[in-house]
Each structure stands twice: as C-alpha cells, then as structure tokens.
NUTI-215083 format. One line per 5 residues: their letters; for each residue x negated, y negated, z negated of N, C-alpha, C, O, CB. Coordinates in steps of 0.05 Angstrom, whole numbers, plus 32768, in hexadecimal, padded with zeros to 4 digits. Glycine has a CB too. Example, Ala and Ser with C-alpha at 12.3 -4.5 7.8 and 13.67 -1.06 7.14 Angstrom:
! NUTI-215083
AS> 7EF8:8072:7F64:7F0A:805A:7F64:7EF8:8042:7F64:7EE3:8042:7F57:7F1E:8059:7F4B | 7EFF:802D:7F72:7EEF:8015:7F71:7EFE:7FFF:7F63:7EF4:7FE9:7F5F:7EE6:800C:7F8E
END
This chain:
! NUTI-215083
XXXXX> 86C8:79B0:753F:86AE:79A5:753A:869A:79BC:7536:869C:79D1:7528:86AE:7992:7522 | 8688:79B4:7543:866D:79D1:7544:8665:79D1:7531:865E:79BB:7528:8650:79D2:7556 | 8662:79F0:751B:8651:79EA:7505:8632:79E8:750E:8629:79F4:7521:8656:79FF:74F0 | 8624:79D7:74FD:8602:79D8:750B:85FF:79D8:74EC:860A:79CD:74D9:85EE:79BA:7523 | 85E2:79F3:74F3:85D6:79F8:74E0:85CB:79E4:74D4:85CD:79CC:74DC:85C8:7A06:74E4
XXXXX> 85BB:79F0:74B6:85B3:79DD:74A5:858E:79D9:74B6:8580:79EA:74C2:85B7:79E9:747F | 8588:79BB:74B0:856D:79BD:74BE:855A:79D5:74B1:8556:79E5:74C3:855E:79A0:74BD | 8551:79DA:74A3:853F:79F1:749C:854C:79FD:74AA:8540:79FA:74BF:853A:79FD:7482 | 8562:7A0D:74AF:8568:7A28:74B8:8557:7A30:74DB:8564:7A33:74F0:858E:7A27:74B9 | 853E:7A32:74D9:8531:7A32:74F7:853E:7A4C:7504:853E:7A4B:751D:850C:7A35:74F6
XXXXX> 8550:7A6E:74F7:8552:7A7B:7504:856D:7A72:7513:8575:7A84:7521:854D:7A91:74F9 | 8579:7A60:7512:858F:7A51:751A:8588:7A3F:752C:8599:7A2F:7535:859B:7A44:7505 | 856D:7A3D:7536:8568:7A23:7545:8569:7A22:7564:855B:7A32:756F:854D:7A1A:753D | 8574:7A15:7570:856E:7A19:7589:8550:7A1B:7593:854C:7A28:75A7:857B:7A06:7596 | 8541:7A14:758B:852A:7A1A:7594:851D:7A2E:758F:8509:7A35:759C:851F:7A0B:7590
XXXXX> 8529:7A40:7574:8524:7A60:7573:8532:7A77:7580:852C:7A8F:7580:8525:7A68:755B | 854D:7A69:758D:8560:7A80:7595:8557:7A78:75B6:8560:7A8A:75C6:8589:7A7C:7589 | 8546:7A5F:75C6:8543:7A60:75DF:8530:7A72:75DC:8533:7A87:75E8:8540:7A49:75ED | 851A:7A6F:75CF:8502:7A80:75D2:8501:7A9E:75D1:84EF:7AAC:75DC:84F1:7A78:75BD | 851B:7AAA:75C2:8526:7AC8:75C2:852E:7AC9:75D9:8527:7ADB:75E7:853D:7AD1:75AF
XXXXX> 853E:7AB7:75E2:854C:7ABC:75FC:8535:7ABC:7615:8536:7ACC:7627:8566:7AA4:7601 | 8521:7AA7:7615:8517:7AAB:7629:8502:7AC4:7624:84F8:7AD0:7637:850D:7A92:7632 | 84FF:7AC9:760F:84EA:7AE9:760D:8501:7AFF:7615:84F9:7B10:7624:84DA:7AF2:75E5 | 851E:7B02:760C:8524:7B19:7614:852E:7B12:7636:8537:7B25:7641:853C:7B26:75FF | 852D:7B00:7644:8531:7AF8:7663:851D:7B0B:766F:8522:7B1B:7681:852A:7AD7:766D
XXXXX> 84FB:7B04:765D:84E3:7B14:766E:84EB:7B32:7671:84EB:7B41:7685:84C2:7B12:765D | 84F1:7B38:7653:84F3:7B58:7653:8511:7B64:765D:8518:7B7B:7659:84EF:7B63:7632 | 8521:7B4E:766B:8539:7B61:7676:852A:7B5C:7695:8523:7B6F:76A4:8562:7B54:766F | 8527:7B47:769A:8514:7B4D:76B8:8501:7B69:76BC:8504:7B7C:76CC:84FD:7B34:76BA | 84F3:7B63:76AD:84D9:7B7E:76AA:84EC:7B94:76AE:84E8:7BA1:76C3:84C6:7B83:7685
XXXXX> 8502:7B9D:769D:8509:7BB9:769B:8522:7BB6:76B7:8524:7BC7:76C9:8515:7BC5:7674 | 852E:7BA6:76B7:853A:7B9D:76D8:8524:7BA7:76EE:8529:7BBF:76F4:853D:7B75:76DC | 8515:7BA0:76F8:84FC:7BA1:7703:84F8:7BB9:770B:84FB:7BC1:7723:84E8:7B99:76F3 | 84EF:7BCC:76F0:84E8:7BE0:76EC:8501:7BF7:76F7:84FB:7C07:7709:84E1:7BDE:76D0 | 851A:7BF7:76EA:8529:7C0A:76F9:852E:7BFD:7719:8538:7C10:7724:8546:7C10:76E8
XXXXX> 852C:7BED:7727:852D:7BE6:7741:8515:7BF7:774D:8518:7C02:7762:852B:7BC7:7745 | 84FF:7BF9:7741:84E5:7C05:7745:84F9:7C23:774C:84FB:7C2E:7762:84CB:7C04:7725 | 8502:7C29:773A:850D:7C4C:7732:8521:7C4D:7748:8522:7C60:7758:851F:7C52:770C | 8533:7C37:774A:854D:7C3D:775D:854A:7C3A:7772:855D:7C42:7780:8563:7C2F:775B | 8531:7C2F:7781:8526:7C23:779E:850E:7C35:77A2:8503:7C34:77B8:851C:7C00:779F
XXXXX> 8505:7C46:7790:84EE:7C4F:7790:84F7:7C6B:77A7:84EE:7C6F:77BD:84E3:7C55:776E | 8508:7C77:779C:8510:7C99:77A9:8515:7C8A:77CA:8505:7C8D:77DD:853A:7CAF:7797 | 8529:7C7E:77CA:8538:7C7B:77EB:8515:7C71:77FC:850B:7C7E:780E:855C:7C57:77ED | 8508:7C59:77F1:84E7:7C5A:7802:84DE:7C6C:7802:84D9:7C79:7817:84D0:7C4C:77FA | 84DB:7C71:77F3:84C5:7C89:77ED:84CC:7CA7:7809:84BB:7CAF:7819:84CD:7C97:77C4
XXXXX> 84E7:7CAF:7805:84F4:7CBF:781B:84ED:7CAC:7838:84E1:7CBA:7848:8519:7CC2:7814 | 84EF:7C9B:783D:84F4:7C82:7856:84D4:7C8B:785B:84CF:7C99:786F:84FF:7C55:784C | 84BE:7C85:784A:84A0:7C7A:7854:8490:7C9D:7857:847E:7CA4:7867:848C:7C5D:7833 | 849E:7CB1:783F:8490:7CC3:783D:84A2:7CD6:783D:84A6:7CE1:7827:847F:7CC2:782A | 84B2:7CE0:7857:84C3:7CF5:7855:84B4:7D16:7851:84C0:7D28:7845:84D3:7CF3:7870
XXXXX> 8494:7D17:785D:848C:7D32:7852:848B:7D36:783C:8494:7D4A:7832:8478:7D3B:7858 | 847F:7D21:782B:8479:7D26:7816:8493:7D2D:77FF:8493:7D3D:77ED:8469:7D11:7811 | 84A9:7D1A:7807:84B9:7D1A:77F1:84CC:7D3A:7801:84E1:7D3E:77F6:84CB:7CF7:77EA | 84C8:7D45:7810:84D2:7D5A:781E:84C6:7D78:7812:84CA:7D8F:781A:84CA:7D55:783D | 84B5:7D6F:77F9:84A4:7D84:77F7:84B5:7D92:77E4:84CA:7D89:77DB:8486:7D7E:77EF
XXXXX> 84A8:7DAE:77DF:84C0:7DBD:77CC:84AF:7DC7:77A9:849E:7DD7:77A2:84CF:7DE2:77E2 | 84BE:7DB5:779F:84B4:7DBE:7784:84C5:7DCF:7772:84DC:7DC7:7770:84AE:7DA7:7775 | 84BD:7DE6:7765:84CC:7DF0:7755:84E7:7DF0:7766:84F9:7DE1:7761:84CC:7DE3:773C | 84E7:7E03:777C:8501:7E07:778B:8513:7DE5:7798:8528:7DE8:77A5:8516:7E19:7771 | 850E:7DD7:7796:851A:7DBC:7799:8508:7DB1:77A7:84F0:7DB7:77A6:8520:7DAD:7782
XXXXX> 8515:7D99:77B9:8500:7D90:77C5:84FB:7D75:77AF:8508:7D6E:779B:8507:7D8A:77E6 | 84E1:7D68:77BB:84DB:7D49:77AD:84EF:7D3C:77AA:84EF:7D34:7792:84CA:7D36:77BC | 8500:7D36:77B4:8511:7D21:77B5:8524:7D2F:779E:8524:7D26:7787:851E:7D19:77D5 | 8537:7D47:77A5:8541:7D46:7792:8539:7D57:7777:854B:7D62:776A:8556:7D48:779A | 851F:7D58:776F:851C:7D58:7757:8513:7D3E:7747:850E:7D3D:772F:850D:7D6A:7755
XXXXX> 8511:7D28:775D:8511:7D0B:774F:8529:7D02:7749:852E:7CF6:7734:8506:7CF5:775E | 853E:7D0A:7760:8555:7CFC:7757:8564:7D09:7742:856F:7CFB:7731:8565:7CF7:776D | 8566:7D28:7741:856F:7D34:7737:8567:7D3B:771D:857A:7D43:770F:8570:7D41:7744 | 854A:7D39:770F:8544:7D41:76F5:852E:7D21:76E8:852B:7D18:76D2:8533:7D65:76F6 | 8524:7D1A:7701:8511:7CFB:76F5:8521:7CEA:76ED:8520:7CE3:76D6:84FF:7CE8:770B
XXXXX> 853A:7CDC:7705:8544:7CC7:7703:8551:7CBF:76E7:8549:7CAB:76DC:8554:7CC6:7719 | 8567:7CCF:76D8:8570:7CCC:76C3:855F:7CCA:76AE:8568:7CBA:769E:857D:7CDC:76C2 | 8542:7CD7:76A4:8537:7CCE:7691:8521:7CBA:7697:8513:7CB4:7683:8531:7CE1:7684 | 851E:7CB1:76A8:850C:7C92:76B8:8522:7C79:76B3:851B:7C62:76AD:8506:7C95:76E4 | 853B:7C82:76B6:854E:7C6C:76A5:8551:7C6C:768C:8554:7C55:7683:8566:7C6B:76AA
XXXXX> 8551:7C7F:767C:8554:7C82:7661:8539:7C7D:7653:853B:7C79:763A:855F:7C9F:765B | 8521:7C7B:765F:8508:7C6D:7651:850F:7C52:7657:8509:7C3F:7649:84E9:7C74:765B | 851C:7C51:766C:851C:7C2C:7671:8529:7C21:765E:851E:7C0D:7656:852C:7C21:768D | 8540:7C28:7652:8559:7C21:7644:8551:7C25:762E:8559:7C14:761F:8571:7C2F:7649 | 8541:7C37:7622:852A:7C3A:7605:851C:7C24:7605:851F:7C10:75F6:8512:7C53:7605
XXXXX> 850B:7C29:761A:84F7:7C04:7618:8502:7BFC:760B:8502:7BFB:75F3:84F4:7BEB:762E | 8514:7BEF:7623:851E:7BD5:7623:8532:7BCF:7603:8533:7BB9:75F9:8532:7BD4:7642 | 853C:7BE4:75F9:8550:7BDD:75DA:8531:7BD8:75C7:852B:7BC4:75BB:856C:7C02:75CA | 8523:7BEC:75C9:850B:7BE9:75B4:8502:7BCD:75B3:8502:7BBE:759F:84F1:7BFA:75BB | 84F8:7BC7:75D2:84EB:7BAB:75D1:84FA:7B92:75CA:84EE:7B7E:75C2:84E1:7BA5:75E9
XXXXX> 8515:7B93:75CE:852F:7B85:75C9:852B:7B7F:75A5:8527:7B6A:7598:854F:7B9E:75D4 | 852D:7B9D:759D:8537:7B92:757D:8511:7B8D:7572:8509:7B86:755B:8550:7BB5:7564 | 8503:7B93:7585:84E6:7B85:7576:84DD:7B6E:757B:84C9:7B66:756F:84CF:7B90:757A | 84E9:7B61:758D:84EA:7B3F:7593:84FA:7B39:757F:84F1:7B2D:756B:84F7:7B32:75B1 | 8516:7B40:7581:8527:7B2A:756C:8514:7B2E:754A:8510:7B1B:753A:8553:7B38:756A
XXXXX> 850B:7B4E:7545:8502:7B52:752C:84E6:7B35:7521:84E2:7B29:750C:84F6:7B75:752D | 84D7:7B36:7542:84C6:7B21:7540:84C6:7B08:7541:84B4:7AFA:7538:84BB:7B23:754B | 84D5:7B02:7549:84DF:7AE3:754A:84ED:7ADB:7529:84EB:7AC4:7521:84FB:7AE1:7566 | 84F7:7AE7:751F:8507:7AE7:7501:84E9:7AE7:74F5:84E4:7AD3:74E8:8521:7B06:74F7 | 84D2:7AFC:74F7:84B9:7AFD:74E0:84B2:7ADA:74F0:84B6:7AC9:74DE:8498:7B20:74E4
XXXXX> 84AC:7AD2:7500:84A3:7ABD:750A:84A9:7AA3:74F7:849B:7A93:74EA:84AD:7ABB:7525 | 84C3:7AA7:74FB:84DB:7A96:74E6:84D1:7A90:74D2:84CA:7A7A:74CB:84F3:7AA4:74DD | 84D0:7AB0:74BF:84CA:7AB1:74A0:84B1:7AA7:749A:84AE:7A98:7487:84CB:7ACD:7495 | 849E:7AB0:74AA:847B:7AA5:74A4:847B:7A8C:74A5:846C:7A81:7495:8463:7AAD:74B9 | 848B:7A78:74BA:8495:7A5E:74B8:8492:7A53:7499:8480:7A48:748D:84B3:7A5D:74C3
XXXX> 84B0:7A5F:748F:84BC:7A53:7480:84A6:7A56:746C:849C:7A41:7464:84D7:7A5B:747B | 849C:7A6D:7462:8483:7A72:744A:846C:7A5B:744D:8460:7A4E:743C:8472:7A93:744F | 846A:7A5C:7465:8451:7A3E:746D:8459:7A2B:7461:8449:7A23:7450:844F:7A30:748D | 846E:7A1E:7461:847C:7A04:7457:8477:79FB:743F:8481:79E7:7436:8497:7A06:7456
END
C-alpha cells in the first residue's frame, strides 16, 4: 500500500513535484539544445565555411583549436549551468512551499 503524504505536506504533492519536473524538462532541453548547438556547430561551420575555419590561429588551424581547446570547456559551462540551475529550481520551489505554509 502507497504511503501518501499527510495533506499539508505540499512539498510531497504531486502538484509540486510535476511543476519541478516540468521546470527542470525546460532547463534539460535548453542545455540539450545548447550542446547540440556546440556538437553540430564545428562539422557546419567546416561544411558552409571551409576558409574561414581553415584559418590558422596560434599555429592551429580554426577548426582544431575549437575542437581541440573550445569544445571541452563549452561543455563544462554547459554542465555548470545546467547543475547550478538544477539545484536553484529545486532550492526555489521548497522557498515557494515555505512562504505557502507561513501564509496559512
């Protein structure tokens, strides 16, 4: 038999754990999105603009000083976002909660 919370308990409620869920859906899309941007970005970019990404920077050409020194920390801001914004939704949704309950 399912335990179900006590009615006060709103951080228990389905209607507070859909609303987390559908806020962290937006922000795994967004940062989904965003590295597709990063992982689809180099191979076009070579395809539409081979001079450009042919050019030589700092001994390397465009391409691989994107792939080679950009790409890894363009994921690692993504993966920052995305935990920051993660534990500042759930942090907000819980103050949401509490200001609730003080209203009462």
């Amino acid at each position: 038999m399912p335990i179900t919370p006590p009615p006060h308990d709103a951080v228990h409620s389905e209607e507070f754990l859909h609303a987390l869920m559908r806020r962290q859906l937006k922000l795994s899309i967004a940062c989904a999105a965003a590295f597709l941007v990063v992982l689809l970005g180099l191979p076009l970019a070579n395809y539409f603009a081979p001079e450009l990404m042919a050019t030589r920077v700092g001994g390397f050409t465009l391409t691989w000083l994107v792939l080679g020194v950009l790409f890894f920390p363009a994921v690692w801001a993504i993966s920052w976002i995305f935990i920051r914004r993660s534990i500042w939704l759930e942090e907000d949704e819980v103050r949401q909660v509490n200001n609730e309950r003080k209203g009462n």
